[in-house]
C-alpha positions as CSV (number, residue, x, y, z in Angstrom):
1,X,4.7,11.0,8.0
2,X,6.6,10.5,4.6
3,X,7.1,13.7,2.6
4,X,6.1,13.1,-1.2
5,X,10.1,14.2,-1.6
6,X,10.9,11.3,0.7
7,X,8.8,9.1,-1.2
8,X,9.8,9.9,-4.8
9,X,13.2,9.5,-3.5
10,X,12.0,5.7,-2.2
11,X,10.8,5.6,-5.4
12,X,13.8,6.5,-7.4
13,X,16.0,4.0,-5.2
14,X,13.4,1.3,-6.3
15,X,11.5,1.0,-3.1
16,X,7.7,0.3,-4.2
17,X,4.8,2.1,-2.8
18,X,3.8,-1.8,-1.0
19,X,7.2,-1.3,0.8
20,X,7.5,2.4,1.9
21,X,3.6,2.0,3.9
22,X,4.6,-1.4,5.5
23,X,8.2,-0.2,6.6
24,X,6.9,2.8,8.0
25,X,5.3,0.5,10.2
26,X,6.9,-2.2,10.9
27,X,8.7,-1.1,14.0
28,X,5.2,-0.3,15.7
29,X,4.2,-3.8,14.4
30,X,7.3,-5.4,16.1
31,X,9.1,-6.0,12.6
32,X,12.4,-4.9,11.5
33,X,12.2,-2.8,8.0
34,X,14.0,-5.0,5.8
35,X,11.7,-8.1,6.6
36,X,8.6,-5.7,6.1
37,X,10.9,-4.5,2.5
38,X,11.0,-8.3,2.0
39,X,7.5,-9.2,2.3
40,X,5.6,-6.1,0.6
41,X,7.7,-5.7,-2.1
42,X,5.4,-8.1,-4.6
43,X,2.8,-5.9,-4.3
44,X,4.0,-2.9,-6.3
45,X,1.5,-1.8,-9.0
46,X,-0.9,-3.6,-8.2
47,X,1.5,-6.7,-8.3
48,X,2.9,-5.4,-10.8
49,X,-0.5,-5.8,-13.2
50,X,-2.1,-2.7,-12.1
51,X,-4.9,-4.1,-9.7
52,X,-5.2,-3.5,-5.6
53,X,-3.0,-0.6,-5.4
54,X,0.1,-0.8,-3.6
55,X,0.3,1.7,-0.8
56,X,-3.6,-0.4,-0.1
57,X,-1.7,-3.5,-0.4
58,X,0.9,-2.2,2.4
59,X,-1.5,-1.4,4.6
60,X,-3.8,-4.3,4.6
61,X,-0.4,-6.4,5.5
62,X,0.1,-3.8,8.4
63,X,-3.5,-4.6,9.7
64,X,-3.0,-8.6,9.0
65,X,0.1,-7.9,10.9
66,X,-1.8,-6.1,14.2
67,X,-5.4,-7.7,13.9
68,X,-5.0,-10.8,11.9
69,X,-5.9,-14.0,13.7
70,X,-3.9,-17.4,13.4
71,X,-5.6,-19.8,15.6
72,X,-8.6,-22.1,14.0
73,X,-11.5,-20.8,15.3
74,X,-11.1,-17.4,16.1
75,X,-13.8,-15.9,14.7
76,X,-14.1,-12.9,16.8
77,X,-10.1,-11.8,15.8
78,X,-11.5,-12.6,11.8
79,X,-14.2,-10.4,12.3
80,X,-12.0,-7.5,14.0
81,X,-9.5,-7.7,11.3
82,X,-12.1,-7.8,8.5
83,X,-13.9,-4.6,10.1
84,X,-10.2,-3.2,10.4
85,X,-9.5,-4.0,6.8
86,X,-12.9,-3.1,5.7
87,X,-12.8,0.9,7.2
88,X,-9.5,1.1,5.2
89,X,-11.2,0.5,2.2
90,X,-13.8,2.1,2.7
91,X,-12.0,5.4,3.5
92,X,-9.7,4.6,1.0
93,X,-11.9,4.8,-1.6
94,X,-13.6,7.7,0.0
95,X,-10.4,10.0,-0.5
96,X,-8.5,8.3,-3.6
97,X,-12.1,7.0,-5.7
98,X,-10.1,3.8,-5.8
99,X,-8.5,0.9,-4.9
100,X,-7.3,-0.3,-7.9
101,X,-3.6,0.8,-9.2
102,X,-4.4,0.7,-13.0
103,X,-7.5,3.3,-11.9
104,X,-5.9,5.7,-9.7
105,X,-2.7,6.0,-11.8
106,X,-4.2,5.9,-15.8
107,X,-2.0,3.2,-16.8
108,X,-2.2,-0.6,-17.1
109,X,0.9,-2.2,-16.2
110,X,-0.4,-5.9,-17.3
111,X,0.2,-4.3,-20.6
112,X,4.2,-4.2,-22.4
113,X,5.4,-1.1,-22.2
114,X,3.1,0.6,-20.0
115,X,5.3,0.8,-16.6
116,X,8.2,2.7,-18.7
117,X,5.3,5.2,-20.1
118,X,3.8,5.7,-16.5
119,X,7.3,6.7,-15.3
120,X,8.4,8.6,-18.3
121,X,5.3,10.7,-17.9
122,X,5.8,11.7,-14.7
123,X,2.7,10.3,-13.6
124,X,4.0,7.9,-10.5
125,X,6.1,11.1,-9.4
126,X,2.9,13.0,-9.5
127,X,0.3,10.4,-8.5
128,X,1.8,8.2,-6.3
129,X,3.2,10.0,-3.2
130,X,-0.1,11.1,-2.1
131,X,-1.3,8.1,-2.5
132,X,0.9,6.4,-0.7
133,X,0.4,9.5,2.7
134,X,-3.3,8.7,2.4
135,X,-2.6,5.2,3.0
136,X,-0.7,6.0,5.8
137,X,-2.9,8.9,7.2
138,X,-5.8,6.3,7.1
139,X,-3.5,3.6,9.0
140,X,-2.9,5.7,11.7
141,X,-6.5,6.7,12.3
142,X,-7.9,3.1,12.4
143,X,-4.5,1.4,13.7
């Protein structure tokens, strides 16, 4: 598990909350860390407009990644990966009262300026890390 040192420091090198859940497990998903870098890194702060947090954003990738189906049809692999993606939620919400970036962190980056005052605060340093351990504490209980 990620230390909320680690994680600031992720943070600090611009590595998004999206990235640090997904690499953490892309080798157990059969991905190198870079390509899992690559493909979450959109979803920072709520892509980048404050909605579906992150570290949530991350994680449903990892599930996609392990219970997603890709053959026409398959409606038993849909409806294991939406009861997958659904308990995240669920006990996402349960621990952090929301999934929503803009909710969880107080500030609305859709709006100018509002990123830069979210950081100058302190508030992603604060917020953030545990955010981001919850989502990965939640992962490996339904993964």
């Amino acid at each position: 598990m990620l230390s909320k040192d680690q994680i600031n420091k992720g943070f600090t090198e611009c590595i998004h909350c999206s990235q640090q859940v997904l690499m953490e497990w892309a080798e157990k998903l059969g991905c190198d860390r870079d390509a899992a870098a690559r493909m979450a890194a959109p979803f920072a702060g709520g892509m980048f407009r404050g909605d579906t947090c992150g570290a949530v954003s991350g994680a449903m990738i990892a599930i996609g990644m392990k219970y997603g189906h890709c053959k026409p049809g398959d409606t038993e692999g849909n409806a294991a990966m939406i009861d997958k993606a659904t308990a995240f939620q669920k006990e996402f919400i349960a621990s952090n009262g929301s999934t929503i970036c803009r909710e969880l962190v107080g500030y609305d980056f859709s709006q100018p300026g509002e990123l830069e005052k979210a950081l100058e605060s302190g508030k992603i340093f604060e917020t953030c890390p545990g955010i981001v351990q919850s989502s990965l504490e939640i992962l490996d209980k339904i993964m």
